[in-house]
ROKEKOL-260542 format. One record per atom (N, C-alpha, C): x, y, z; residue number from 1; residue in one letter; atom name; chain. Coordinates in Angstrom, 1 decimal. Layout:
<nodes>
- X,Y,Z,NUM,a,CA,A
...
</nodes>
This chain:
<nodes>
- 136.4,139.9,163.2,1,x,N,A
- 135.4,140.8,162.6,1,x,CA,A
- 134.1,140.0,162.3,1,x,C,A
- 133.1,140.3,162.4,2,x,N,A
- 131.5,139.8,162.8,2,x,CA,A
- 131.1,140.4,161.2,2,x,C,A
- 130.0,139.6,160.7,3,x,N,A
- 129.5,139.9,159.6,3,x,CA,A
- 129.9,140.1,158.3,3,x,C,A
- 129.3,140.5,157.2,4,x,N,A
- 129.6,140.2,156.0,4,x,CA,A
- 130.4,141.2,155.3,4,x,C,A
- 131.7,140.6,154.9,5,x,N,A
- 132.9,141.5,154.1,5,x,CA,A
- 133.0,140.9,153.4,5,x,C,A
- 133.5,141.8,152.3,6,x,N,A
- 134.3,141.6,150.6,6,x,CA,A
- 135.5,141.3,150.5,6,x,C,A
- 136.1,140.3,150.8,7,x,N,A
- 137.5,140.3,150.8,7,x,CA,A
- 138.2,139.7,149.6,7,x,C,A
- 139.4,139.8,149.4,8,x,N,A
- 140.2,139.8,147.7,8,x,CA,A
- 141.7,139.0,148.6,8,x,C,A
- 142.0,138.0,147.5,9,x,N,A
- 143.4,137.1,147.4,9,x,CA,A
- 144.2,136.9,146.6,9,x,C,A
- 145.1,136.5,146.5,10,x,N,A
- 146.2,136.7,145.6,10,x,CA,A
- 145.9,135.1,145.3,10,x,C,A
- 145.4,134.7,143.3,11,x,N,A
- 145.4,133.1,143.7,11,x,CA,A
- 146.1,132.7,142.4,11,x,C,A
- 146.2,131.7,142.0,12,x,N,A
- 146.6,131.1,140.7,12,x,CA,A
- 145.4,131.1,139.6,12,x,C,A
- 146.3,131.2,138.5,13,x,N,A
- 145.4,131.0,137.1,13,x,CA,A
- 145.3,130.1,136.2,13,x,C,A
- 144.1,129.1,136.1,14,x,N,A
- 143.4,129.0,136.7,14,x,CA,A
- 143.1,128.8,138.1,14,x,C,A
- 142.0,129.4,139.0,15,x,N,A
- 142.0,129.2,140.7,15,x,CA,A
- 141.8,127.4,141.1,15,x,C,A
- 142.3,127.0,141.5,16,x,N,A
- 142.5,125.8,142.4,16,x,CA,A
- 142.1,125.4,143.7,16,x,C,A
- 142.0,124.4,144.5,17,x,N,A
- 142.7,124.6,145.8,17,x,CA,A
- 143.9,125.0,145.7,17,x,C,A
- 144.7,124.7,145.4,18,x,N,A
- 145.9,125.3,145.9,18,x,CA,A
- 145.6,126.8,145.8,18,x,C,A
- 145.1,127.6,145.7,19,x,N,A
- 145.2,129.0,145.9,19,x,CA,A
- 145.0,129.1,147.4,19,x,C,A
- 144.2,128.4,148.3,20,x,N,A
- 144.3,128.7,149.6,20,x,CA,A
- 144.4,127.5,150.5,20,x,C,A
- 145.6,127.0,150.1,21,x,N,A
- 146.7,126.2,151.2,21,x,CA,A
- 147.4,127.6,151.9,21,x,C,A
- 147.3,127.1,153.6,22,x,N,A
- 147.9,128.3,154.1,22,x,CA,A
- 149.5,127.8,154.4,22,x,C,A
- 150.0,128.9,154.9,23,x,N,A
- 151.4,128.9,155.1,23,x,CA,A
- 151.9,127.7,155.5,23,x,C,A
- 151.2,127.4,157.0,24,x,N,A
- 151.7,126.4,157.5,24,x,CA,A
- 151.9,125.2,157.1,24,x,C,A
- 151.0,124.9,156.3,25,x,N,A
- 151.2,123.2,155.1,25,x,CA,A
- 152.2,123.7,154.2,25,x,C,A
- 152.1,125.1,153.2,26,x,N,A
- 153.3,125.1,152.4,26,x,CA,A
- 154.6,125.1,153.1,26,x,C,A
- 154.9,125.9,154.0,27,x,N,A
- 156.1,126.0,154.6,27,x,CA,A
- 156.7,125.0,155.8,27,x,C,A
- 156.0,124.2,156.1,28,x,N,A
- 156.0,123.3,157.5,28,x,CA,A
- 157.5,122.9,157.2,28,x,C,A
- 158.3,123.0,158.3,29,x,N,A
- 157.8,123.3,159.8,29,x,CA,A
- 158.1,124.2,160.1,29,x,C,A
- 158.3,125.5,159.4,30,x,N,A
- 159.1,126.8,159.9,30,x,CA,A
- 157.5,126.9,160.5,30,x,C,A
- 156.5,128.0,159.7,31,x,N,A
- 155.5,128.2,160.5,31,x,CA,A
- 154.2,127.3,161.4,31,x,C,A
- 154.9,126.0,161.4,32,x,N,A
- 154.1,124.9,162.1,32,x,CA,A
- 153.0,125.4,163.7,32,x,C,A
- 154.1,126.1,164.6,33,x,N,A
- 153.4,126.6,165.3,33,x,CA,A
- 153.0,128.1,165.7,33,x,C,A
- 152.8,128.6,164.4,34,x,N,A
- 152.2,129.8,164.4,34,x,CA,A
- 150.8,129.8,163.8,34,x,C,A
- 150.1,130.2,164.8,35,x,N,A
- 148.6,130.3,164.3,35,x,CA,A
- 148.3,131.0,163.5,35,x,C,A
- 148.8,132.2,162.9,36,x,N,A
- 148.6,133.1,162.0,36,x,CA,A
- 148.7,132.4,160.9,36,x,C,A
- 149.7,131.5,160.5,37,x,N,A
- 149.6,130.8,159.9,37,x,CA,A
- 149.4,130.2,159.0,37,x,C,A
- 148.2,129.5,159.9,38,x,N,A
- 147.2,128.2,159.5,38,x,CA,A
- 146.0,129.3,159.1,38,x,C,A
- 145.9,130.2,158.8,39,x,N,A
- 144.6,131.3,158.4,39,x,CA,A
- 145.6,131.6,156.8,39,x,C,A
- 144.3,132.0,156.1,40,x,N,A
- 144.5,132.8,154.7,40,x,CA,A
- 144.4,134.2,154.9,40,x,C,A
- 145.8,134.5,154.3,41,x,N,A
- 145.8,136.0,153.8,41,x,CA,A
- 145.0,136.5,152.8,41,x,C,A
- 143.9,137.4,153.9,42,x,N,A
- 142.9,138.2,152.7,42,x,CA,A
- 142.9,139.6,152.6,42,x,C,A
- 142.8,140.7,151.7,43,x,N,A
- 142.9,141.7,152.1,43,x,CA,A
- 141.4,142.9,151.4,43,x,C,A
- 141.1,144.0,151.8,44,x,N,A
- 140.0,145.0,152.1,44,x,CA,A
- 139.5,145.4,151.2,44,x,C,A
- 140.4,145.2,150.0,45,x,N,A
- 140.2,145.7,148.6,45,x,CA,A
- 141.0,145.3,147.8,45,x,C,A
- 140.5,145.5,146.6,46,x,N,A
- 141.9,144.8,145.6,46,x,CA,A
- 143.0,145.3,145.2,46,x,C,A
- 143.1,147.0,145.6,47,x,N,A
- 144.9,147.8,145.7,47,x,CA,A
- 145.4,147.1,146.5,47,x,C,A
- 144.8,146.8,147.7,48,x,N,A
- 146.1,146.2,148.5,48,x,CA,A
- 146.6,144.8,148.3,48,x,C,A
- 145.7,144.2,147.8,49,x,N,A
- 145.8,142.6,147.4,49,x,CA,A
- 146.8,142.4,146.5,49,x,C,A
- 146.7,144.3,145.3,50,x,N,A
- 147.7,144.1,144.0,50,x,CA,A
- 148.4,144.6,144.5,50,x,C,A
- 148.9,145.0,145.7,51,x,N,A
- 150.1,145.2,146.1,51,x,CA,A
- 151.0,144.6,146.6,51,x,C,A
- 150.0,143.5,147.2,52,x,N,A
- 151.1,142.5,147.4,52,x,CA,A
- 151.2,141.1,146.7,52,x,C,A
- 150.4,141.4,145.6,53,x,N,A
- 150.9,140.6,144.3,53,x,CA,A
- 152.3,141.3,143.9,53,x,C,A
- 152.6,142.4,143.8,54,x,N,A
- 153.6,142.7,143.2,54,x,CA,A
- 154.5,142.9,143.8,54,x,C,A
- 154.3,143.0,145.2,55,x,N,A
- 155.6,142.8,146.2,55,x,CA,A
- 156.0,141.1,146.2,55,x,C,A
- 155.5,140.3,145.4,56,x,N,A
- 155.9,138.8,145.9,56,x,CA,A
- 157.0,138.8,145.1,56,x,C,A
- 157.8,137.7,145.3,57,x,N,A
- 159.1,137.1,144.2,57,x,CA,A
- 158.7,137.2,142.9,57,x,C,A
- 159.2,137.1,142.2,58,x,N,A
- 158.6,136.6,140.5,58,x,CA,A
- 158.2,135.7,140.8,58,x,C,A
- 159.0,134.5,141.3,59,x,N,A
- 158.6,133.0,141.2,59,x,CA,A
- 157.2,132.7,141.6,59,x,C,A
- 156.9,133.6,142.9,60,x,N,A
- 155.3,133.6,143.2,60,x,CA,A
- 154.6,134.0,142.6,60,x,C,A
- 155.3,135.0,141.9,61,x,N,A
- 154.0,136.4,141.1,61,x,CA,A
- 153.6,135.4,139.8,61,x,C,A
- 154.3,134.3,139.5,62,x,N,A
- 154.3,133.7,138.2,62,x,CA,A
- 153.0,132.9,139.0,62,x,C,A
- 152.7,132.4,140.0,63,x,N,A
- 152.3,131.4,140.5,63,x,CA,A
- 150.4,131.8,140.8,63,x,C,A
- 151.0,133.0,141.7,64,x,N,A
- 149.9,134.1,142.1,64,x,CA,A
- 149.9,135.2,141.7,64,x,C,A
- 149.0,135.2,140.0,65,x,N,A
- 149.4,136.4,138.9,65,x,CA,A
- 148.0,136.9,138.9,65,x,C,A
- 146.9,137.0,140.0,66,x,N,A
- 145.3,136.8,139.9,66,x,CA,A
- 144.8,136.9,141.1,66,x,C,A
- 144.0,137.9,141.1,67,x,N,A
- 143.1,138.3,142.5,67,x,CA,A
- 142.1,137.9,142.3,67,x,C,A
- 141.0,137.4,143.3,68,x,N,A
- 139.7,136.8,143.4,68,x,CA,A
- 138.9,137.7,144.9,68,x,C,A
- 138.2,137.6,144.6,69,x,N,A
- 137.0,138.3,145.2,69,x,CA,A
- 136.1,137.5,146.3,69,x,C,A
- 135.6,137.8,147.8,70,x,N,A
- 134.4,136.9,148.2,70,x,CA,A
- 134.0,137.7,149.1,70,x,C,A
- 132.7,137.6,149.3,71,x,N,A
- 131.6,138.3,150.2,71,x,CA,A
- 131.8,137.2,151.3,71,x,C,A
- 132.2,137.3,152.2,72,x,N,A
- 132.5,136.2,153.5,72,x,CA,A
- 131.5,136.3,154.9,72,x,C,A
- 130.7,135.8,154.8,73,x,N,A
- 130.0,135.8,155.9,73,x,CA,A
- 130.9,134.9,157.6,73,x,C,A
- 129.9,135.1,158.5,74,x,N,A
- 130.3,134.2,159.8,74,x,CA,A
- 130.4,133.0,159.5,74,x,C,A
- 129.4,132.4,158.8,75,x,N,A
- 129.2,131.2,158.3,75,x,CA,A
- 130.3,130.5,157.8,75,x,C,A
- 131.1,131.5,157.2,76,x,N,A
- 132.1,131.2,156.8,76,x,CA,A
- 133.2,131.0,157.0,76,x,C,A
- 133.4,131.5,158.4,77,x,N,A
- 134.7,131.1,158.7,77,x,CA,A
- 134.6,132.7,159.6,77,x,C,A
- 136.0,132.6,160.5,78,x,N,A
- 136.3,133.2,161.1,78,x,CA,A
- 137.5,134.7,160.3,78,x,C,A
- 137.3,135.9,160.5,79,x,N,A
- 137.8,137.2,160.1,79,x,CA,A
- 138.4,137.9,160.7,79,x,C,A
- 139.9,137.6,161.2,80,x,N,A
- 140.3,138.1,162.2,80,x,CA,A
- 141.2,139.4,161.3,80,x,C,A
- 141.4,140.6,161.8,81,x,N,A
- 142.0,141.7,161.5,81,x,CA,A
- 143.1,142.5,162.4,81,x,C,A
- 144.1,142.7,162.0,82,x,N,A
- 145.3,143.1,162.9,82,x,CA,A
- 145.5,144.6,162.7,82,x,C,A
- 146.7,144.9,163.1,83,x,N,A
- 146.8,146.4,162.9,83,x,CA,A
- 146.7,146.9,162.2,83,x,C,A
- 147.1,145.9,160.6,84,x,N,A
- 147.0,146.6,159.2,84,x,CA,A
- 145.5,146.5,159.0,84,x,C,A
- 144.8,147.6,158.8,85,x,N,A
- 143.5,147.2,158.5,85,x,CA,A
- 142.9,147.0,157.3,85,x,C,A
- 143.8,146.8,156.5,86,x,N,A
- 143.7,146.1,154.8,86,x,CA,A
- 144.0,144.6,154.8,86,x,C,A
- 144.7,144.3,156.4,87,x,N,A
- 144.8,142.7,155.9,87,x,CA,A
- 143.9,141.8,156.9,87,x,C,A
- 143.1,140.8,156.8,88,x,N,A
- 143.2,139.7,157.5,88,x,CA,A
- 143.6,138.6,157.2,88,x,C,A
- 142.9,138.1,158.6,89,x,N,A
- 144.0,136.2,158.4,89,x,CA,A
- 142.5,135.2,158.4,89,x,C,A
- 141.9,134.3,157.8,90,x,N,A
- 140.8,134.4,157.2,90,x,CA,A
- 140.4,132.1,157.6,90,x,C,A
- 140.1,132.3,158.6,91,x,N,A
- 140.3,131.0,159.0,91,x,CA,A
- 138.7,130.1,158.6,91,x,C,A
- 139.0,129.4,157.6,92,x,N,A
- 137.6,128.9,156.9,92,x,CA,A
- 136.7,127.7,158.0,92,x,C,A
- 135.8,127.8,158.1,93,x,N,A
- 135.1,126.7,158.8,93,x,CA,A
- 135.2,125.0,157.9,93,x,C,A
- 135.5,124.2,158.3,94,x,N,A
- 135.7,123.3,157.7,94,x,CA,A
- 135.1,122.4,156.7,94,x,C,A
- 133.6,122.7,156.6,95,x,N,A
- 132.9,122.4,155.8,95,x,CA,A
- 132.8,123.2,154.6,95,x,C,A
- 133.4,124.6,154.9,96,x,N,A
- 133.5,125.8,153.7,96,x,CA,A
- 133.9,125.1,152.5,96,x,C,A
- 133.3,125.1,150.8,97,x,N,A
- 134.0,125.1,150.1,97,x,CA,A
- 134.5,126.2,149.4,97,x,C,A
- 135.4,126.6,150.0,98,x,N,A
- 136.3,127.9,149.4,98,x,CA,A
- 136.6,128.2,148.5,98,x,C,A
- 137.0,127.1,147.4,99,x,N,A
- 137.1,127.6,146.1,99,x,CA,A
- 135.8,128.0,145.2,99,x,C,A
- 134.4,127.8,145.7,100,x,N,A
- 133.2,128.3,144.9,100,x,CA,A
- 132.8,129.6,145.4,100,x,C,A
- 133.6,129.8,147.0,101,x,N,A
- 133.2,131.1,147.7,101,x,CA,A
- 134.1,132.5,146.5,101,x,C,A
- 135.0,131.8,146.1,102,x,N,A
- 136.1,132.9,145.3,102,x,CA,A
- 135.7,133.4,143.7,102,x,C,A
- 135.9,134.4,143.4,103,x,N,A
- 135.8,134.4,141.7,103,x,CA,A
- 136.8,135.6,141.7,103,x,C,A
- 137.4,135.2,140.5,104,x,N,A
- 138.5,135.8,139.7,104,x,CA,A
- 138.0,137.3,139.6,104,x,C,A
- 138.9,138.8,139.7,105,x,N,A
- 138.6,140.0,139.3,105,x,CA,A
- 139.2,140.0,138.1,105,x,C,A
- 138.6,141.2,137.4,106,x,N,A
- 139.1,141.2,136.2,106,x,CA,A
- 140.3,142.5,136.4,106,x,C,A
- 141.4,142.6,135.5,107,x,N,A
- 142.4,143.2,135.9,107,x,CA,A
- 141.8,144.8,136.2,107,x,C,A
- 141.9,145.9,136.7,108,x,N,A
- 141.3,147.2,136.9,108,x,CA,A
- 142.0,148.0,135.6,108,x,C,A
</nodes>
């Protein structure tokens, strides 16, 4: 997806880097060679983001109890979008610093 979107993540509280380590570092080596991935799950708005906060384990929901917000340019990285069109997979350009691109929502 080309140009500038609002996209929302499920992150820890306080936000970190660790809020967007993608799958593949956390899980390695199951998802080692899947490209999907190596991209962050971001999603269209923040119902869908709280919905899959509240679809996680407890153990995660304890971990990732907090949605954050970013206006994501090209600059920023790549915006790829699948069938679901509430999610993408959110592949940052390398120089991105991601955790200043994010800020915390406040609960709705």
């Amino acid at each position: 997806m080309k140009g500038e979107k609002i996209l929302f993540r499920c992150v820890e509280n306080p936000m970190t880097e660790n809020s967007f380590i993608p799958n593949a570092v956390l899980l390695k080596p199951k998802f080692n060679d899947n490209c999907l991935a190596w991209g962050l799950s971001l999603f269209s708005n923040y119902d869908s983001a709280k919905q899959m906060l509240n679809n996680l384990s407890k153990n995660k929901q304890m971990n990732y109890s907090n949605i954050a917000k970013s206006n994501l340019t090209d600059l920023d990285g790549i915006k790829h979008t699948s069938k679901n069109k509430n999610h993408f997979t959110f592949y940052p350009e390398k120089n991105t610093d991601i955790l200043s691109k994010f800020a915390l929502v406040n609960e709705k």
